[in-house]
VEXBAGU-544236 format. One record per residue (C-alpha): residue number from 1; x, y, z. Coordinates in nm, 3 decimals, decimal comma, padded with zeros to 5 digits. Example, Ala and Ser with C-alpha at 12.3 -4.5 7.8 and 13.67 -1.06 7.14 Angstrom:
// VEXBAGU-544236
<site k="1" xx="01,230" yy="-00,450" zz="00,780"/>
<site k="2" xx="01,367" yy="-00,106" zz="00,714"/>
//
This chain:
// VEXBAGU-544236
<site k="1" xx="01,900" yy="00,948" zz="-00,619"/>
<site k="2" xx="02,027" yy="00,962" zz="-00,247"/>
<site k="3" xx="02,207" yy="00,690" zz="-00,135"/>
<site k="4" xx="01,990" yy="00,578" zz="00,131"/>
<site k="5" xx="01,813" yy="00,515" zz="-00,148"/>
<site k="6" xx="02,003" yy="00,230" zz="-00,266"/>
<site k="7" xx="01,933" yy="-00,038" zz="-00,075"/>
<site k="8" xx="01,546" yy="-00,032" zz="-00,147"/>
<site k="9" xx="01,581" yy="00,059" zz="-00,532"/>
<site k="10" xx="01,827" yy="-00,247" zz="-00,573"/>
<site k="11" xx="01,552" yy="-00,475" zz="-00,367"/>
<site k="12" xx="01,278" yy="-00,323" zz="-00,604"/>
<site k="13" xx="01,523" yy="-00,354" zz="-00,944"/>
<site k="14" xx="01,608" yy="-00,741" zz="-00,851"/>
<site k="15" xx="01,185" yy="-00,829" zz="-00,808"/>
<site k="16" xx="01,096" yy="-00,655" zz="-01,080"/>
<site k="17" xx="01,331" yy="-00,841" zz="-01,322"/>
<site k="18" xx="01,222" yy="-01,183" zz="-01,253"/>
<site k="19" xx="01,089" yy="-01,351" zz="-01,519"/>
<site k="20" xx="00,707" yy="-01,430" zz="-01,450"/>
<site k="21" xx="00,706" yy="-01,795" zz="-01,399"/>
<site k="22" xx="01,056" yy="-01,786" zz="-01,236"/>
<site k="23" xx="01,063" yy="-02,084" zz="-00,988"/>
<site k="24" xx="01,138" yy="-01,962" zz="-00,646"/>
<site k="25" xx="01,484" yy="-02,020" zz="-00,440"/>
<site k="26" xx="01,522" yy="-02,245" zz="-00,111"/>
<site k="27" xx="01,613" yy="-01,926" zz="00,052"/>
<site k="28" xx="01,311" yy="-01,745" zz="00,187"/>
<site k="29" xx="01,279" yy="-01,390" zz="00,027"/>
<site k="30" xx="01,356" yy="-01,086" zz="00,212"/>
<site k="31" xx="01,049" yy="-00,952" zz="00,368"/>
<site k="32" xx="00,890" yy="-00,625" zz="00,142"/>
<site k="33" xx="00,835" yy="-00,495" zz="00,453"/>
<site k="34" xx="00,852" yy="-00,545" zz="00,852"/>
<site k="35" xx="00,804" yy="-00,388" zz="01,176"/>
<site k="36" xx="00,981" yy="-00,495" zz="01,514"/>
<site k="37" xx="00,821" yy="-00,384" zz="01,853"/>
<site k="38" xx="00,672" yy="-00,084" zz="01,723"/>
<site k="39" xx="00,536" yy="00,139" zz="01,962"/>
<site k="40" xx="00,308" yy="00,445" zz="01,886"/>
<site k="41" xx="00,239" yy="00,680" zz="02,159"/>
<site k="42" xx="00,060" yy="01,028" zz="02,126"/>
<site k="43" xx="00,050" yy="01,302" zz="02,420"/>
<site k="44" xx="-00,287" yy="01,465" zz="02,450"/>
<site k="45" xx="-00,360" yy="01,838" zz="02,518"/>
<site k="46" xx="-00,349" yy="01,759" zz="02,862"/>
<site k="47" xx="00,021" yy="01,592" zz="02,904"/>
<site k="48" xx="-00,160" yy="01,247" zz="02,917"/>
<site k="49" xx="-00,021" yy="00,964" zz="02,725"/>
<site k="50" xx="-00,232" yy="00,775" zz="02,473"/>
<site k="51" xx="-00,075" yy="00,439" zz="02,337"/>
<site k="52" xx="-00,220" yy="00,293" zz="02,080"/>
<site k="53" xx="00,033" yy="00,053" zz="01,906"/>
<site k="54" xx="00,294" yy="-00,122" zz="02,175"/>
<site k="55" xx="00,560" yy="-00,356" zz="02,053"/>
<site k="56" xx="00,381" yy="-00,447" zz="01,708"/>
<site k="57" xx="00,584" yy="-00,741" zz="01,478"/>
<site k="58" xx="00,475" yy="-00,800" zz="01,127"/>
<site k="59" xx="00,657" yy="-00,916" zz="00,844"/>
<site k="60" xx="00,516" yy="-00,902" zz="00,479"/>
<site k="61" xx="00,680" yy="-01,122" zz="00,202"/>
<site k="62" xx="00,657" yy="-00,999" zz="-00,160"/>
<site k="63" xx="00,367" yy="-01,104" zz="-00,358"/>
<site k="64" xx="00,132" yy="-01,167" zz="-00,002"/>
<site k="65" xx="-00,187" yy="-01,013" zz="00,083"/>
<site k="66" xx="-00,214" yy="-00,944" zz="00,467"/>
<site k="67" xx="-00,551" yy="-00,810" zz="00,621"/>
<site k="68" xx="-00,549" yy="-00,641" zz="00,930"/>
<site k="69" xx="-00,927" yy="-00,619" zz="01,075"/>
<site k="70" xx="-01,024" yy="-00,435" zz="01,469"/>
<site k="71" xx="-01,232" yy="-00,273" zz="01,617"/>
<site k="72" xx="-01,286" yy="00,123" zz="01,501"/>
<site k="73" xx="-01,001" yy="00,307" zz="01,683"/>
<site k="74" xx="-00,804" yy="-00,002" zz="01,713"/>
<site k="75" xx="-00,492" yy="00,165" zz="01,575"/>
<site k="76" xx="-00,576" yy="-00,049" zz="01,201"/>
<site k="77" xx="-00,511" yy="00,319" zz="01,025"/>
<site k="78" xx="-00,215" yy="00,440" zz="01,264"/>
<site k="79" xx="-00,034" yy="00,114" zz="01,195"/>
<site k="80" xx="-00,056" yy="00,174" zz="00,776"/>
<site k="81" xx="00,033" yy="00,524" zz="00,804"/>
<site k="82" xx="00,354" yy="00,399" zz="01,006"/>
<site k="83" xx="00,441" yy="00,144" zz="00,758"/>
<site k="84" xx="00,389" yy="00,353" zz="00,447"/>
<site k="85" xx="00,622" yy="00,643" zz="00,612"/>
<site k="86" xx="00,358" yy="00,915" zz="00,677"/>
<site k="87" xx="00,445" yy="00,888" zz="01,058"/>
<site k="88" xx="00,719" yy="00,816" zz="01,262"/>
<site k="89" xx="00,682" yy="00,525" zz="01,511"/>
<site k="90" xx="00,798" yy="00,629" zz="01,906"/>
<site k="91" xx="00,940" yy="00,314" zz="01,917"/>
<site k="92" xx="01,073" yy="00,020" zz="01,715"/>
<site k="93" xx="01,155" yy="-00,034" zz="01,348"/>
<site k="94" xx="01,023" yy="00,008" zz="01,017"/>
<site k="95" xx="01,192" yy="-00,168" zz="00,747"/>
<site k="96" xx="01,121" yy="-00,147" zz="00,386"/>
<site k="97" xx="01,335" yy="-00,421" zz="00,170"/>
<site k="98" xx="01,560" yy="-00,427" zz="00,488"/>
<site k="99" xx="01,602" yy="-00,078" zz="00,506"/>
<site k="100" xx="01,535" yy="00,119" zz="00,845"/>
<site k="101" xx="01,296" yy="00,425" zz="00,768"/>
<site k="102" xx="01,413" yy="00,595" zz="01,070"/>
<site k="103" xx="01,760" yy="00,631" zz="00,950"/>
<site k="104" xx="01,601" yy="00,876" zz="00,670"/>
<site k="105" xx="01,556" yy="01,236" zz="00,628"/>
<site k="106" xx="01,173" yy="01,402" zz="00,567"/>
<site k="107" xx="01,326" yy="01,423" zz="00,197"/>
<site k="108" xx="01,463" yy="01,105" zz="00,144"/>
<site k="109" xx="01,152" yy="00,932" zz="00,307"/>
<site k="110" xx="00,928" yy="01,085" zz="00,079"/>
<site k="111" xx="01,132" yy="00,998" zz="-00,211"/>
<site k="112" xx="01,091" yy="00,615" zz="-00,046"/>
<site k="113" xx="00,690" yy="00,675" zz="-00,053"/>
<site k="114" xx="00,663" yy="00,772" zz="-00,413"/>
<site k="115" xx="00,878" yy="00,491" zz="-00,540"/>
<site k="116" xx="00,820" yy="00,195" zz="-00,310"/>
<site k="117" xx="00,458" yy="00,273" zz="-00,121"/>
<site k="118" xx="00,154" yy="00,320" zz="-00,262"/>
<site k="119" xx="-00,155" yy="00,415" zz="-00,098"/>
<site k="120" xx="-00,536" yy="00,351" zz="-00,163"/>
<site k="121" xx="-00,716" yy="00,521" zz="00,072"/>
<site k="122" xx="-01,137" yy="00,476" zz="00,114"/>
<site k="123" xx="-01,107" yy="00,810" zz="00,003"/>
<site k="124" xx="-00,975" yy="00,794" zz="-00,348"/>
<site k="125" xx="-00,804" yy="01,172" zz="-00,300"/>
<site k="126" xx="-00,797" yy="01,191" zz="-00,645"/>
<site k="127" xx="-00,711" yy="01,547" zz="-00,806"/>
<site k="128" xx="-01,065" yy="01,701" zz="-00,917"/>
<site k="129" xx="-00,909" yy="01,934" zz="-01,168"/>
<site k="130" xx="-00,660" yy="01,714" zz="-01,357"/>
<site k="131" xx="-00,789" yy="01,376" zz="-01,587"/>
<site k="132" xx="-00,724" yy="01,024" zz="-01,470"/>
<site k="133" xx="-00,467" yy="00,992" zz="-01,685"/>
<site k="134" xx="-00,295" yy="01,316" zz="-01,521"/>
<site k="135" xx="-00,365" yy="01,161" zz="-01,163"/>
<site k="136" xx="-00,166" yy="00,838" zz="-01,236"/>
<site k="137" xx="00,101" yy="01,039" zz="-01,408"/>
<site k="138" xx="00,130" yy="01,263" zz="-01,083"/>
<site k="139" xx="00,349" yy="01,038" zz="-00,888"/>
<site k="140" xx="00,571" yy="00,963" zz="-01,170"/>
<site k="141" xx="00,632" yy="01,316" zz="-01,286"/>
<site k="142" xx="00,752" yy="01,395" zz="-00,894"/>
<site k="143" xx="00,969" yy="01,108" zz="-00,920"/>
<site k="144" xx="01,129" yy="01,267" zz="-01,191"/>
<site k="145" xx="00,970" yy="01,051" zz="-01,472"/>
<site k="146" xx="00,953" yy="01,213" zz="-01,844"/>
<site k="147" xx="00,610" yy="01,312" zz="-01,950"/>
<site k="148" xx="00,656" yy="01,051" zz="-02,242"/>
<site k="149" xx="00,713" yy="00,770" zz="-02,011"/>
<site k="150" xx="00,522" yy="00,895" zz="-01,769"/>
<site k="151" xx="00,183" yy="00,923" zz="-01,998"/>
<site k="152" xx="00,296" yy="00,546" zz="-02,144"/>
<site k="153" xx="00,276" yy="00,419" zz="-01,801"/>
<site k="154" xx="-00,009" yy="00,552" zz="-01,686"/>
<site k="155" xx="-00,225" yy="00,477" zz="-02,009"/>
<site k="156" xx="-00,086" yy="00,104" zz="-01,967"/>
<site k="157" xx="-00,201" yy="00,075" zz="-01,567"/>
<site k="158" xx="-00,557" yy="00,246" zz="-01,656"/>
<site k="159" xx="-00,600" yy="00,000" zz="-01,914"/>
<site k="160" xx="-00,510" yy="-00,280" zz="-01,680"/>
<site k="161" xx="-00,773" yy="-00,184" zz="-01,459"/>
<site k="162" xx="-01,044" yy="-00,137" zz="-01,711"/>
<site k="163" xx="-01,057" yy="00,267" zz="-01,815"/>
<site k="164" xx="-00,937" yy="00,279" zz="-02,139"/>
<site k="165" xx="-01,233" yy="00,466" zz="-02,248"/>
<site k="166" xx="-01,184" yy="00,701" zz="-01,918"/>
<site k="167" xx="-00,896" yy="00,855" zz="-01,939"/>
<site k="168" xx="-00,983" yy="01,178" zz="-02,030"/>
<site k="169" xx="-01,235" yy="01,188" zz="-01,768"/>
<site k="170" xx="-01,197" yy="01,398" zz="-01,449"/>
<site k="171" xx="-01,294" yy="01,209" zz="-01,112"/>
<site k="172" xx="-01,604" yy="01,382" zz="-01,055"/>
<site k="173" xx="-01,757" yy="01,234" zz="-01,419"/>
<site k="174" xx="-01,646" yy="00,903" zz="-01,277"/>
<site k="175" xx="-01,851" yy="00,657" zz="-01,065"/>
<site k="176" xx="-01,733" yy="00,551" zz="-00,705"/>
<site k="177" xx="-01,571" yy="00,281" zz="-00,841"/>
<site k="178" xx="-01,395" yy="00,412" zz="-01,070"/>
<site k="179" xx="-01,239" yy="00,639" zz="-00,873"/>
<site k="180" xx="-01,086" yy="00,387" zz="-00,688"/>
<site k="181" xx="-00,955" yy="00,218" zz="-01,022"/>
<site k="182" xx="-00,793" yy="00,527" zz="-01,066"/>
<site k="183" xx="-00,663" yy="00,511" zz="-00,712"/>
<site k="184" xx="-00,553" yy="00,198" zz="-00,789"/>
<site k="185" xx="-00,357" yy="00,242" zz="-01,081"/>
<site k="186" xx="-00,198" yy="00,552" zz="-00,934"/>
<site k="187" xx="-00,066" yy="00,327" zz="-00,645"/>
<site k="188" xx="00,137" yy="00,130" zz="-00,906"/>
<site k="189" xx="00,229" yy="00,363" zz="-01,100"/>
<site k="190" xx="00,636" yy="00,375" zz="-00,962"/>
<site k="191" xx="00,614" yy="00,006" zz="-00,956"/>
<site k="192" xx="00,589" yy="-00,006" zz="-00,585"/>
<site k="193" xx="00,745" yy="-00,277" zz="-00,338"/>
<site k="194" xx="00,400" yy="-00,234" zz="-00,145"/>
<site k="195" xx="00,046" yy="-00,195" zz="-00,186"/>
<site k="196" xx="-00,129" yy="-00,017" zz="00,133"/>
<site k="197" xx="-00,523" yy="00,033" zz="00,156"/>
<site k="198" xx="-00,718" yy="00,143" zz="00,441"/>
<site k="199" xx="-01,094" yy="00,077" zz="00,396"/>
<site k="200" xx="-01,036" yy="00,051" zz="00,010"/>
<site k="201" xx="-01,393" yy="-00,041" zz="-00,059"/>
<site k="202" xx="-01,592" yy="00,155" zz="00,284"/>
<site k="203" xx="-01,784" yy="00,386" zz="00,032"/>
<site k="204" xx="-01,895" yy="00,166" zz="-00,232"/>
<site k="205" xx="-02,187" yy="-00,084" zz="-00,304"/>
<site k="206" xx="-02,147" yy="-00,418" zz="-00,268"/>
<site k="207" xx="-02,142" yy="-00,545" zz="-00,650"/>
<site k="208" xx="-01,867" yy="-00,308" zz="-00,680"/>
<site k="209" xx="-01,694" yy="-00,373" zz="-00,340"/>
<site k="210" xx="-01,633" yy="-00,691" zz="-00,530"/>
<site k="211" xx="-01,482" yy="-00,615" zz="-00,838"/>
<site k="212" xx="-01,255" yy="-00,377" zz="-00,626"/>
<site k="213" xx="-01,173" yy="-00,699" zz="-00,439"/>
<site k="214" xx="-01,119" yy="-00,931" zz="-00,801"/>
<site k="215" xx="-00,883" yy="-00,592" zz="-00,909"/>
<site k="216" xx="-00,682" yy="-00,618" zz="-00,582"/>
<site k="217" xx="-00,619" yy="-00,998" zz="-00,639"/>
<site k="218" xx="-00,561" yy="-00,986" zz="-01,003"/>
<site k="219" xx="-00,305" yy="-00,663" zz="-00,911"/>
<site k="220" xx="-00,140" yy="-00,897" zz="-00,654"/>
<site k="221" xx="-00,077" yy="-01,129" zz="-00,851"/>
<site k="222" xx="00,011" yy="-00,947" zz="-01,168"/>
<site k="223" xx="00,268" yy="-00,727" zz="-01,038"/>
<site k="224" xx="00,404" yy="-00,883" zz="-00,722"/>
<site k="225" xx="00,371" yy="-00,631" zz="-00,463"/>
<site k="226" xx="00,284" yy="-00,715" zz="-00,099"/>
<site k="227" xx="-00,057" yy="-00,572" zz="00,007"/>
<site k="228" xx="-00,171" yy="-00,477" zz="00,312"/>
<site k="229" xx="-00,500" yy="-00,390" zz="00,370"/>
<site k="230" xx="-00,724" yy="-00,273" zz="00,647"/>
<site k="231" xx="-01,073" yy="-00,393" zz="00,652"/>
<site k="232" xx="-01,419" yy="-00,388" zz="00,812"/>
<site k="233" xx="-01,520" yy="-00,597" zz="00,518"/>
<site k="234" xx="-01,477" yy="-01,016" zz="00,611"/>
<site k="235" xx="-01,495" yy="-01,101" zz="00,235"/>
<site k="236" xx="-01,229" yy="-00,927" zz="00,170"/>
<site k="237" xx="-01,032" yy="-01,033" zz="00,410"/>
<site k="238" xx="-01,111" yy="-01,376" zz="00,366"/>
<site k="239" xx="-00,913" yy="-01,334" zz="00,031"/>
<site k="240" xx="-00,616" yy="-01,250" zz="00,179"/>
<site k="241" xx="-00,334" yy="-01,485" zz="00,276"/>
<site k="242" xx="-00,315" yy="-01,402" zz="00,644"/>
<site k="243" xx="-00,592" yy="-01,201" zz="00,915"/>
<site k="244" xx="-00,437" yy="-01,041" zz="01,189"/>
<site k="245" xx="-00,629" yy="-00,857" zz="01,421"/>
<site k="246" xx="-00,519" yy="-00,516" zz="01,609"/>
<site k="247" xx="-00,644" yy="-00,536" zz="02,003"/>
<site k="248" xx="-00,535" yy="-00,408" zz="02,327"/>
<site k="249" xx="-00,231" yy="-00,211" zz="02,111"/>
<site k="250" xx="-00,146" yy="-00,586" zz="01,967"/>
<site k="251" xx="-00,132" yy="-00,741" zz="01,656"/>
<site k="252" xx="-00,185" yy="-01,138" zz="01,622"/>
<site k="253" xx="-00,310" yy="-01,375" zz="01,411"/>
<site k="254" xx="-00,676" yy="-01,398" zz="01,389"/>
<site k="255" xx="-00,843" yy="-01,657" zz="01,143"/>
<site k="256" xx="-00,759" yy="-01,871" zz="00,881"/>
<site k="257" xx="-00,894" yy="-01,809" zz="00,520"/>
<site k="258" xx="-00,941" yy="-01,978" zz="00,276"/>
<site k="259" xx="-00,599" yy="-01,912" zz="00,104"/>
<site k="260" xx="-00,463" yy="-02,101" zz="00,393"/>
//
């Protein structure tokens, strides 16, 4: 392991070995994850500027849910691709467990994605050729996992989402929502500091939207992570701790829900 590595593996160790139950300090927790006056900007064909994120804040605790609901083209899926490290911002900071992305290398920020991000996308991007199983190994064998461990850990995560009796199944002799369950369980897999989906549930019906939704929740609360989801879907979002809304390249609160 790289030792810009460190900092966020020792912030991920220390959460992950609280007891369940633990009561919590009088010191707030470090955020999981936090922008400061991020600014996205992309050049068009013709020279032109386009800016769609300008001095973005946001701050994510461990163990909140955050929605983030706009407009189509708002910037909702440019914003999670900058926080889970599959972009780099123009301006401003990223920082995951305190540590600044932009002081990483390509390398060592895709070592941070596959132990300390993971991703459910609205589409699943599961591996057609390999099981379920194999697809929630995948991200544990590039980290450098055994095979042993990595086959205990995924067995355990697709039976905490409900596919026991699936795992041998490849994702195209799975239904929509399954897929995502597999998606799901993949995102854990390393254990990860944070939870990012974008449209989780766009493709599927509604009676299955909301079990996604009850798995979410339950996965929240189960495992700790912060999650951070973008959403067309107000149900959803009414689950989460705190709505903010992307407009005019800004991100503020929105609405209450019902959490708070």
């Amino acid at each position: 392991m790289t030792e810009p590595m460190d900092v966020v593996t020792a912030a991920a160790t220390e959460r992950r070995s609280q007891p369940e139950g633990a009561p919590a300090t009088a010191a707030a927790p470090q955020p999981a994850i936090e922008c400061r006056a991020l600014r996205r900007v992309y050049i068009g064909g013709d020279g032109s500027e386009l800016v769609v994120l300008d001095g973005v804040d946001l701050q994510v605790a461990p163990g909140e849910a955050v929605a983030i609901v706009g407009a189509s083209g708002a910037g909702k899926s440019t914003l999670l691709q900058l926080l889970g490290g599959l972009d780099r911002p123009t301006a401003g900071q990223i920082l995951l467990a305190g540590r600044d992305l932009a002081t990483l290398s390509d390398r060592e920020l895709a070592e941070v994605r596959n132990r300390n991000i993971g991703f459910v996308f609205q589409f699943h991007h599961l591996l057609r050729e390999f099981t379920a199983l194999e697809n929630v190994m995948m991200p544990l064998i590039i980290g450098g996992v055994s095979r042993k461990s990595a086959v205990e850990r995924a067995r355990e995560l697709l039976a905490d989402v409900g596919l026991s009796a699936r795992m041998s199944h490849r994702p195209w002799q799975l239904s929509g929502g399954e897929q995502q369950r597999v998606a799901v369980a993949r995102a854990l897999a390393n254990r990860p500091l944070v939870v990012i989906a974008d449209e989780p549930s766009g493709n599927l019906d509604t009676q299955t939207s909301e079990q996604l939704h009850d798995l979410f929740f339950q996965i929240r609360a189960r495992h700790q992570v912060a999650l951070i989801i973008a959403t067309h879907n107000r149900e959803l979002a009414d689950r989460a701790d705190r709505v903010l809304l992307i407009s005019d390249r800004q991100l503020r609160s929105f609405y209450p829900t019902q959490q708070g």
